[in-house]
Structure formats: C-alpha cells, structure tokens
N, C-alpha and C positions, 0 to 999 in steps of 0.2 A: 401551622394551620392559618388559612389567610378567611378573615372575617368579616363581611360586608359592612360596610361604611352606617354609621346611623342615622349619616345627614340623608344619603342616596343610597339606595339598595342596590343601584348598579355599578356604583363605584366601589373598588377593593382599596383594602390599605394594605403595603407592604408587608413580605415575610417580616420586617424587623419591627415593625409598627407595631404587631401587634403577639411578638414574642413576649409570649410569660417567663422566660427565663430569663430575665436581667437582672436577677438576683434583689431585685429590693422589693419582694416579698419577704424578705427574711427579716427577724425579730428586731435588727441592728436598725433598718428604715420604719418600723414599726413603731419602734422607740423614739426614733427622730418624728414623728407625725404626732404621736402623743405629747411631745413636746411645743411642738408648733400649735397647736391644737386652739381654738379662741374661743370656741362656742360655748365652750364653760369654761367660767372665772380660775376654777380650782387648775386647769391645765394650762393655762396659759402660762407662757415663759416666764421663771421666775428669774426677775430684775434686780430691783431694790426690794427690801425687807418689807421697808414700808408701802410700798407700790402692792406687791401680791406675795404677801410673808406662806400661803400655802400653792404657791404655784410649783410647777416642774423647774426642778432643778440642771444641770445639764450636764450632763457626767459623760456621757456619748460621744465628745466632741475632740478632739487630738490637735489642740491649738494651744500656743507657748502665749501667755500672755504679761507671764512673772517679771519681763525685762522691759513691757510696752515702756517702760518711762523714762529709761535710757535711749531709746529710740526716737522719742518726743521729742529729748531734750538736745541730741546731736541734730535733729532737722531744725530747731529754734536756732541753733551755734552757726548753720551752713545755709543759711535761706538761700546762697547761691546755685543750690544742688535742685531746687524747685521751676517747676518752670511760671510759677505766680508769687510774685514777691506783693511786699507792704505798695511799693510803686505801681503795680499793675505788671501786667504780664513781660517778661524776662528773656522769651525768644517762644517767638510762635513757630520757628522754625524746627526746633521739638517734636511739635506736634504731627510734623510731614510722615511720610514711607519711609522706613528708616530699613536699614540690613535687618529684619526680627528674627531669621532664622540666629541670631548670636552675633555680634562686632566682633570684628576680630579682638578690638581691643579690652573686650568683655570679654571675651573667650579666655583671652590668656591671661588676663586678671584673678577668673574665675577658677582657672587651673590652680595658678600660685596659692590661691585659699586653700581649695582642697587640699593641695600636699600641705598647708598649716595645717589644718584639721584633723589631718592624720598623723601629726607629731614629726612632721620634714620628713620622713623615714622613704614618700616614693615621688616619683616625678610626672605629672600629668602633663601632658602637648595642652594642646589647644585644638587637637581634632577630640570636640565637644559638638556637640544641638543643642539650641538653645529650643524649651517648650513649654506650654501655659498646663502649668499643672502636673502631678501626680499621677494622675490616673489616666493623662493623653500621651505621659514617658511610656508609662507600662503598657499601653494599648501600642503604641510606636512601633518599639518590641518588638511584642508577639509578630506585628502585622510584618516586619522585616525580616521576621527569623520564622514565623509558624504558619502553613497554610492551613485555609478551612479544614476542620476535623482532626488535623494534627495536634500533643498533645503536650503537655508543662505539666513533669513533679513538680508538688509543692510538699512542704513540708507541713503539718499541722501544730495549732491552730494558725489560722495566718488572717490578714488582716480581713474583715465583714464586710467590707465591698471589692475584695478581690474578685468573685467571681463577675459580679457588673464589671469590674473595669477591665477584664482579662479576657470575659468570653464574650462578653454580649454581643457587640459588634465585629470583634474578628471570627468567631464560631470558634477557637478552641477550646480544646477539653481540657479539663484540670484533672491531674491524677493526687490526690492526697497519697502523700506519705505521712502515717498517724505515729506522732507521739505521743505518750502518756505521763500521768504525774508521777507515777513512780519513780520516775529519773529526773524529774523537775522539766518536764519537757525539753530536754536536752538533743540536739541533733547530732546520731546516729550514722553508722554507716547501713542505713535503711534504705537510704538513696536506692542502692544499686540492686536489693532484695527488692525495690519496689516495683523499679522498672522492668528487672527480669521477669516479673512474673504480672507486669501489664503486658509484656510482649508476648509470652506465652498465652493467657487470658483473652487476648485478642487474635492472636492465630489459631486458638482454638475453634473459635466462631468464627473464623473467617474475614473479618474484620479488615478491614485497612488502617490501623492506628498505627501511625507514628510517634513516637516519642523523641520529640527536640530539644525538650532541654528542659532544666531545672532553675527554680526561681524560688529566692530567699530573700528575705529580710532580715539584715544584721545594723544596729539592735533590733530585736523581733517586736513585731507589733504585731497581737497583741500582747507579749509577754513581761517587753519592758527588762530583757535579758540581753546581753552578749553571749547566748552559746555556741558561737563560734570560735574556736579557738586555732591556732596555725596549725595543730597538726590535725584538725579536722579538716578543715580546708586544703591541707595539700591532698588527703584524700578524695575530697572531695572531686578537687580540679584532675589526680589523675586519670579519677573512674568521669568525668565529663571528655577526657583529652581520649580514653579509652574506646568510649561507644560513638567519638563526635559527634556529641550533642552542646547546644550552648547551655553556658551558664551566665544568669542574669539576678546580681545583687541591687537589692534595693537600699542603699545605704543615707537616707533622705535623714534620719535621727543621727546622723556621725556625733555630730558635735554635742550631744544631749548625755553625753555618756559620763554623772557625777561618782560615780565609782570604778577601779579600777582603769585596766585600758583595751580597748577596743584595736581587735586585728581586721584591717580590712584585705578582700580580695585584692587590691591593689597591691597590698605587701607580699603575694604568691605570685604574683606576674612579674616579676624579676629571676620564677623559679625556670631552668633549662626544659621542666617537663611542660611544663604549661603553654600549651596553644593559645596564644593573645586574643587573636580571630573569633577566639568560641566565646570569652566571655566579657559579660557587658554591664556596666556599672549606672545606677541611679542614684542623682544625687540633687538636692532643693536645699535653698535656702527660707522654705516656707519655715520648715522647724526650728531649725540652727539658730536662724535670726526672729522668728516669729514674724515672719512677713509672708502668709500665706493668701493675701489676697494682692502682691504682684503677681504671683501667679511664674514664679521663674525655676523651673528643673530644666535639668543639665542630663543629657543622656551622652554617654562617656564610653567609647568603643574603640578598638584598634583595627577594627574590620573595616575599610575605606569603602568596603558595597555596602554595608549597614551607614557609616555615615552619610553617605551619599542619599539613602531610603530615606534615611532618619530627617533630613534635613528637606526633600520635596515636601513631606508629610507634615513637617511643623507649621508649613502654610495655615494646614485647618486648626492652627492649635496656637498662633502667636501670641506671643508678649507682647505687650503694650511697650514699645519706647519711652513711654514718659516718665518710666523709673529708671532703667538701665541706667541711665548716663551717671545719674549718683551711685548706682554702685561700684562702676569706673571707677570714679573719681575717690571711692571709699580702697576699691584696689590700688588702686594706682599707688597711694600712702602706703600701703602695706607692704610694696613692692621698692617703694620712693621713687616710683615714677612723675614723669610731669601729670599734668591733667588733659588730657584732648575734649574739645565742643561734641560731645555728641548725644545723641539721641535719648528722652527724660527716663521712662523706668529705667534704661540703662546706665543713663549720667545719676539716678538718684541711688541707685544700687552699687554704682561703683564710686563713686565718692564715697559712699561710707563704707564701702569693704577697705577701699586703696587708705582710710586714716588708721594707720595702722596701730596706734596708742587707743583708741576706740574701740577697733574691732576685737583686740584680744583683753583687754579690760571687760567689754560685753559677754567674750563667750566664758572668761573666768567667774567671773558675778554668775551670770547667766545660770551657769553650774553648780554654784553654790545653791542657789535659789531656788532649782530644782532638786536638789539632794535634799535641803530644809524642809520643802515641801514635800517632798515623798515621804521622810520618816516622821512627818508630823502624821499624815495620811497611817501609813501601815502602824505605829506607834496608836494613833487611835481606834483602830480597828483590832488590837491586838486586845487592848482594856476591855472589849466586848465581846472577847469570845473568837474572831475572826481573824483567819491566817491568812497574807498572804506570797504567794511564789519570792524568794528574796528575788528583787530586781536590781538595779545599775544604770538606767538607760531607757530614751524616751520620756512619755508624757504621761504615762500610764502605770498601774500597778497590776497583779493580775490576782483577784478576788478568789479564795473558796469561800462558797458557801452551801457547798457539799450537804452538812451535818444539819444542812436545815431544809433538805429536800423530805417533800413528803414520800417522793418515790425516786429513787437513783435510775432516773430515765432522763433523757432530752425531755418529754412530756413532764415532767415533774421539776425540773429546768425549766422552764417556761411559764408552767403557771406560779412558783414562786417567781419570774420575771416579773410577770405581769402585776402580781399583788405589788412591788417596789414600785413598778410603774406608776400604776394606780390610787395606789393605796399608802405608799412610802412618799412617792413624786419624786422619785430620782430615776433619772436616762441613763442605765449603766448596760452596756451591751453585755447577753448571754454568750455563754463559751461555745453554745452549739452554734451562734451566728457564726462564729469563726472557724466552723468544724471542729472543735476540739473531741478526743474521743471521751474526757470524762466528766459525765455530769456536773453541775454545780458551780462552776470556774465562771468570774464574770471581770470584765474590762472596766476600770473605775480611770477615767482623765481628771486630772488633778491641778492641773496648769491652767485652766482657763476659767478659773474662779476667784474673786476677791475673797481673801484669805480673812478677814475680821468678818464676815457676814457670809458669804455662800460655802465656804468650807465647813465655818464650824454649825451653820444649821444643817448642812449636808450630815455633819458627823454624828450631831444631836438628834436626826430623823432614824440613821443608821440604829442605836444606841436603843432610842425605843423602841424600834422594831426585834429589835434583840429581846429587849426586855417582855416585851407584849409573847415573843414565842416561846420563853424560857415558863414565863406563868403560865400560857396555853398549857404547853406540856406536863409540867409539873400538876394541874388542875385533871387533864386525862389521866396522869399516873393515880391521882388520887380515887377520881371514879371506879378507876379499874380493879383497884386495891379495893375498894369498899364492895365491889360487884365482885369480886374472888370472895371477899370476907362474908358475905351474906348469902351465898351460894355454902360455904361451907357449916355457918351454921343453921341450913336450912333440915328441918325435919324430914328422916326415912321416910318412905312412904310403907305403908302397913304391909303393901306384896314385896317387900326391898326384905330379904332377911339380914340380921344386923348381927 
C-alpha cells in the first residue's frame, strides 16, 4: 500500500518506504526503544550504578565485550597498525579508494584464520567478499540466490531480526521450520517434511512459490547451541544436493564456541555427494574478535556467479579501509608472512590477525571468559528457580520462563515481557521475537556487560522479581484456600435439605 506523503499530498513514497513489514515491529526493536528511551529518567540506558542505578539494563544486545582489553592493549603495542600516531597522522594515503570489495592480500589472510578457527581440519581459497556487516552478508545472499517471492526454510527460533534483514528489501519469504523444547530445539530432518509440504500448500492455491534454499545458524542464535552435528549435516547437504536448492550457513559465532567442538559446513564440502555451488557460508569477525563496529563479514562461496554478484553488490555495503590493513598485518603473523602497506581497516585488521601469538592467545582467553561468564549467568539463574537450555556457544543463553506465564500463549509471553521491561528494566528479547514455537523462552546477552556492576544488578533484579512472584502466588493460594474454607463452612439454606 503506497501512502501519500505528509509534507505534499501529491507526492507518494515508495512501495518500500512505506512497507510495515520490516519486521521491527516485533517485541526484539520494541525492547531496543525502551532501552533507548530518555523522556523518563527510570528508562534511560543504564551506564554506571552511580549515574542511573534504576535505569534499563541491556540484555538485547549480542556484542563480545569480555576481551575489549586485550584489544586495547595490542593497539597500545602496534601504534604502527593506526593511521594517527602520537606524531600526527602516519599515511593519509590510507585514507584514499582502496580495493573494499576485499585485498587480495586480506582475502587470503582472512581465509588462513578461518581454517584456524575451524581446528586446520578444511582449506578455504581466497574466492571470499569482503562486506560491511551481518545483515548486508545475509541480504547479499538471498539477493544472489532468491528472486522476489521466492522462498528460504529457516529453522525455528532464529535469530529477531532475521526477517528485516532477509525479507524487507529482497521481498523473500521465510518458510519456518518449527522446533520445540522437547528435543532442546534440536535440528531435525524437518527440513525436508517442511519443504514438501510448502510445495504442496502452495500448488494447492496456485501459487507461484519457489523454495531456494535453506538458511542456518551454527552456533544458533538464539540458542547459544551447536545442534549441528556431522551426521546431520551430511543429511542435510544431501536432501539440499537432492531438490537443488542452496544452502546458506551463518557461521559469524565459529569461534565463540567454550564447550565442546563445533562441526562446520565446511568440513561436509570435502564430501563426494556435496554440490559446492549450492552452498554458502558466513563468516565476521564482529563476534570472534568483538570488533563489530569495523563492520567486516566475509561471504565465502564456490559459486564464481555468486562471487562475482556478491562482489558488484558489496559497493553499497563497503568496509572502510582504515582498518583492514591492521588485520593484514595481524594475518600476515599468523601465516609469518611479510607485512604489505595497505589500506587502514584492512592494515589494522590484519596486523592483528597475521600476530599470530596474539590472535590465538585472544581467542583461547577469549573462551575461557565466555564459558566463566555463561555459567556464572545460568549458575545464578538456576539459585532462582530458572532454567536454562544447556548451551556451548555464542553470546547468549536461552532463558525459560515458562512456569511464570500467566497464560502459555505468545500473549502471556509478552506481557510478562513487558513487566521485565518495565518493571524489572532489563532488554531481554521474547522467544516469540525469534518465532520460537514454545511460550515462555527468552534470549538473555551476557557479554556486553561489566561483570562487578551490570551483571550482578542484572541478576539481583532477576532474583526479586522471582521472589516478588513466588509471594504473589503463594498470597493467591492463600485467599483461595480461605475462600474454599468459608464457602465450606457456610450455613444450609433452610429450602437446602441436609
């Protein structure tokens, strides 16, 4: 529906200007807004204790912050990896048009890490895209592989701005495949029960739906799980090699993984059955390294017509150069290659990948520090009454809080959302933002909080709210109890015979 303008009544704004389906209506941006929120004291962003000790806390938010200070302290070690030193500026030449679709010599830097991060076990080229962000990888994608209306299984719950980043602008359709807790949301061979019977469902009604392909996040966000395991995946990748359709993993949490180990699609592409062409891997060092404002994902294809798409397209999506060249030069160590001059996000990103006693020093720390953190998280949650999903992976835990719905509906999901929001002041995104099919499930981020002060008043807000509903409760059972008991010694009535 296109809506007249409210500057000029004769001017229109585009079909996409004014599409309500970019998904941040849902509770996931709602929570982000109540967080942001200034007009009252009580919602404003809780900072320091002593700044706004009742403001919103920020639980909503999937940023690694546990290792900023080893990051700090390798840019203090390397001032040469910057393009503004103690002396004044270091090479303004930096700053020019640089290759952004990816250096070559970033590319195969950037390769060497991944197969680090996946234990040496596969071999990535250097046919990569270099692109600013997450959510302009995934849109890539679709745009290279999906036309308008065509459609992507996804697996449930998946991550609360999937549908903005997947459909809004490309117009494709998300087909959920739902799983439930009774298996700990574990990934099924549903895939293929899902899609048979989207194709049937839509040839029923005549419909022109296509189904292209399937899109996963291993570790799952929101789950904060590895349920991928190799022999799911080789099923997987058959029944994708079967109906050719792509498959598209989102593998941006690789290295976040403090438990156990993580199988990636990359270790099934060595398989004979496996069509390489069909499937397409994402990969960032926003998470891994906690640097998500360079703004560097990697879209990783053997398709040379998806490369080729992938790479016009990253125009509207570039990296900034002024870090690159440090992560070079951070590869390059990693590799013990020389160093080459080039271009800054890409020189500041690859010097500290190519030092290669830094980089894995960081992602082992890094690991530990997340694992500490997670079981301090579900360990205090546990003392209260609350369970949650065991996880391994990621920046997240994945919250029940089922048993304190007043009604086991999405609607009873929500407005206990909102009292937390509200009333608790913590941003922790609903399981229905993510479509999950079972009430009560909430996303709690646990990494981007100072651990002596936002954690433990986070966990002490938690703790009351527990306690404040357990005496609710117990205060109803008593009324109820008193109102059976005074009902039952209430007198016959004279026409009652006894």
């Amino acid at each position: 529906m296109v809506l007249p303008s409210k500057n000029n009544s004769e001017q229109v704004l585009s079909k996409m200007a004014v599409n309500f389906n970019s998904g941040e209506d849902s509770s996931y941006f709602l929570g982000w807004k109540a967080y942001n929120k200034d007009d009252n004291p009580h919602f404003h962003p809780y900072a320091e204790i002593e700044q706004n000790y009742n403001g919103v806390i920020q639980m909503g938010l999937a940023e690694n912050q546990l290792s900023s200070d080893l990051i700090e302290e390798w840019i203090k070690r390397n001032p040469d990896a910057a393009i503004c030193v103690e002396d004044g500026i270091k090479s303004i030449f930096r700053a020019l048009f640089q290759d952004y679709h990816g250096l070559i010599e970033f590319r195969q830097l950037v390769a060497r890490f991944m197969e680090k991060v996946r234990g040496g076990r596969v071999r990535f080229d250097s046919n990569l895209v270099l692109t600013a962000g997450a959510t302009g990888a995934n849109e890539t994608i679709i745009f290279c592989t999906d036309n308008p209306g065509d459609a992507f299984l996804v697996p449930t719950p998946y991550y609360a701005a999937g549908d903005r980043d997947l459909k809004w602008r490309t117009r494709a359709e998300i087909l959920p495949i739902c799983h439930c807790s009774s298996n700990n949301f574990k990934i099924t061979s549903k895939a293929k029960e899902a899609y048979e019977k989207a194709q049937s469902k839509y040839k029923a009604k005549k419909l022109d739906l296509n189904v292209k392909g399937l899109i996963m996040t291993n570790p799952s966000n929101p789950l904060g799980t590895t349920t991928l395991d190799r022999d799911t995946l080789k099923k997987i990748s058959t029944f994708i090699d079967q109906k050719n359709i792509h498959l598209v993993c989102d593998e941006i949490y690789a290295a976040t993984v403090f438990k156990a180990k993580t199988v990636s699609i990359a270790d099934i592409l060595l398989d004979d059955h496996v069509n390489q062409d069909l499937v397409h891997i994402l990969y960032s060092l926003s998470k891994d390294l906690g640097l998500p404002g360079f703004r560097v994902v990697i879209v990783y294809s053997k398709d040379e017509m998806v490369v080729s798409a992938a790479t016009k397209m990253s125009s509207f999506g570039l990296s900034s150069g002024l870090y690159i060249h440090t992560v070079i030069r951070l590869l390059q160590r990693l590799g013990e290659c020389l160093v080459l001059p080039l271009s800054q996000t890409q020189n500041l990103l690859a010097t500290m990948l190519s030092d290669k006693k830094f980089t894995w020093n960081y992602i082992k720390i890094n690991r530990e520090r997340l694992k500490r953190r997670y079981e301090m998280i579900i360990n205090g949650l546990k003392k209260v009454g609350i369970e949650c999903l065991k996880g391994n992976g990621g920046l997240f835990c994945w919250m029940n809080l089922s048993p304190f719905l007043e009604k086991p509906t999405k609607e009873g999901e929500l407005d206990l959302w909102s009292s937390i929001v509200n009333e608790v002041k913590l941003n922790i995104s609903p399981g229905s933002s993510c479509h999950c099919s079972n009430p009560g499930w909430f996303r709690v981020c646990f990494a981007n909080m100072d651990e002596s002060m936002a954690v433990q008043l986070a966990m002490q807000r938690l703790q009351n709210f527990v306690g404040e509903y357990v005496a609710d409760n117990m205060e109803k059972k008593q009324q109820w109890k008193k109102s059976r008991l005074s009902l039952s010694f209430r007198r016959p009535s004279p026409l009652v015979r006894t």
